[in-house]
N, C-alpha and C positions, 0 to 999 in steps of 0.2 A: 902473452896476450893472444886471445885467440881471436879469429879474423872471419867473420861471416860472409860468405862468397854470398854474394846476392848479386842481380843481375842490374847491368845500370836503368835507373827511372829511363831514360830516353827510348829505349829500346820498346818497354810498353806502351809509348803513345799513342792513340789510335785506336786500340782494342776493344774502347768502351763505344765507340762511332760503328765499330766495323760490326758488333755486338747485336747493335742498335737495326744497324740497316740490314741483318740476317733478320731479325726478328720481321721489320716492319714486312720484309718480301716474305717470310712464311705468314703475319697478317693477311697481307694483298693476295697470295696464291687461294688462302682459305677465302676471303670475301668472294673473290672470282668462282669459287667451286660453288657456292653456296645460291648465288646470281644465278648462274648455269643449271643447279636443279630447281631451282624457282621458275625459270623458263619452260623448263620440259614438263616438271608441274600444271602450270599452263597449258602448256598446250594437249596435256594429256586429259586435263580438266576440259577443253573447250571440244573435245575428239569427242567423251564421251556424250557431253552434252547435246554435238550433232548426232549421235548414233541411236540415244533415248530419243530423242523428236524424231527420227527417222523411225522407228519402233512404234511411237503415237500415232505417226501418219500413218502409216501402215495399219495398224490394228484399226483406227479409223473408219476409214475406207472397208475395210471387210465386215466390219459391223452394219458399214450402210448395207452393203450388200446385201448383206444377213438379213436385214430388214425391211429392204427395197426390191429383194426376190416376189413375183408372183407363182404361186405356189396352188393352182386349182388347176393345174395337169403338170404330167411329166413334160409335154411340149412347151407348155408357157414359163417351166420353171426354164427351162433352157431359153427359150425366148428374151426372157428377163433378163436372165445372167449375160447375154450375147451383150445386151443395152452397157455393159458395165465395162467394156472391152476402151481398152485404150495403147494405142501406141503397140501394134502387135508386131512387125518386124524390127529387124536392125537387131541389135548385140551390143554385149558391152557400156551398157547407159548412153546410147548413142540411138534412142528406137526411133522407128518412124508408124505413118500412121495420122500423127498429129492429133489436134484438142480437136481441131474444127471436126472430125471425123466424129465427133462424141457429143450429142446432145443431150447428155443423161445429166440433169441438175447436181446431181450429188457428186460425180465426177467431175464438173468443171469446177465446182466450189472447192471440190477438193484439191484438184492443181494450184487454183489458188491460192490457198491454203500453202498448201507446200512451198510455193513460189514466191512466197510474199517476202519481199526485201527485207519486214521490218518482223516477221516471226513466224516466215519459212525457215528453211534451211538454208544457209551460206550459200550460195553459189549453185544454185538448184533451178534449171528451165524444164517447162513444159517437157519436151523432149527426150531428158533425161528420167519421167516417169513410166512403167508401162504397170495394167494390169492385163491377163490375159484368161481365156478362161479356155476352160477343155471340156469339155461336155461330156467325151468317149473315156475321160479317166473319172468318173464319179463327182462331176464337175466340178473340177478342181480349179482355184481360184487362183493365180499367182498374180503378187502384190512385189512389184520391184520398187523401192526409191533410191534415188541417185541425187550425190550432192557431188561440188566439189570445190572445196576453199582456199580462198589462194595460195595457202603453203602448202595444197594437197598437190603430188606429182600427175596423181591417177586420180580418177573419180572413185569417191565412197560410192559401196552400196549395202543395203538392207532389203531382204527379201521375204515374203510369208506366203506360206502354204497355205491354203484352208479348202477344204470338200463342202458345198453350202448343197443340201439335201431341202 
């Protein structure tokens, strides 16, 4: 008679639990990764979404310019442009200068605008915008906004060039 070594029942008890609970923890690891790029998802979707409205405002504002220039000498076209100045010292989305310094309609609407809790930018003061203009470079318009959201460390910015002729 021949005798089959098999290994005793007791010995594999267990196996099919232990089985179970490798499986469920490589589940949970995978749900958890998948969580984690849904977040960054997020928040890479909400990034961009501040930087295109930072893009609108911007483009914005240069259009009024464009269109709010007086243009019947070369002194008035500078004249005008001066009218569009806002927040001209300071660095770093940190200008000074101030609104009150700026009575130009299109310019305070436009703070506004940017500033508005409910469809400005995140976390975006007065302060934080400047336009500047340069007369001696082919009056060069520069168009800075600045935001910054509570998960940002530093403040965003977005910047536009334009020569308004």
């Amino acid at each position: 008679m021949i005798k089959h070594s098999h290994a005793p029942r007791h010995r594999q008890k267990g196996v099919m639990l232990l089985e179970a609970l490798i499986g469920i923890l490589i589940f949970s690891i995978g749900i958890l990764a998948m969580v984690g790029i849904q977040a960054a998802a997020f928040s890479a979707s909400a990034d961009a979404k501040n930087r295109a409205d930072a893009a609108a405002f911007a483009s914005e504002i240069i259009s009024q310019i464009w269109m709010g220039v007086d243009r019947t000498s070369d002194a008035s076209i500078i004249t005008s442009l001066n009218n569009f100045q806002l927040n001209t010292g300071g660095s770093d989305c940190n200008f000074t200068g101030g609104q009150a310094d700026n009575t130009n309609t299109a310019v305070t609407q436009w703070v506004s605008a940017v500033t508005d809790s409910a469809t400005g930018l995140l976390g975006s003061t007065a302060g934080m915008q400047q336009i500047v203009v340069s007369s001696a470079d082919l009056n060069r318009v520069t168009v800075t906004v600045c935001w910054q959201t509570p998960q940002d460390a530093t403040r965003r910015r977005h910047q536009v060039i334009s020569n308004v002729f």
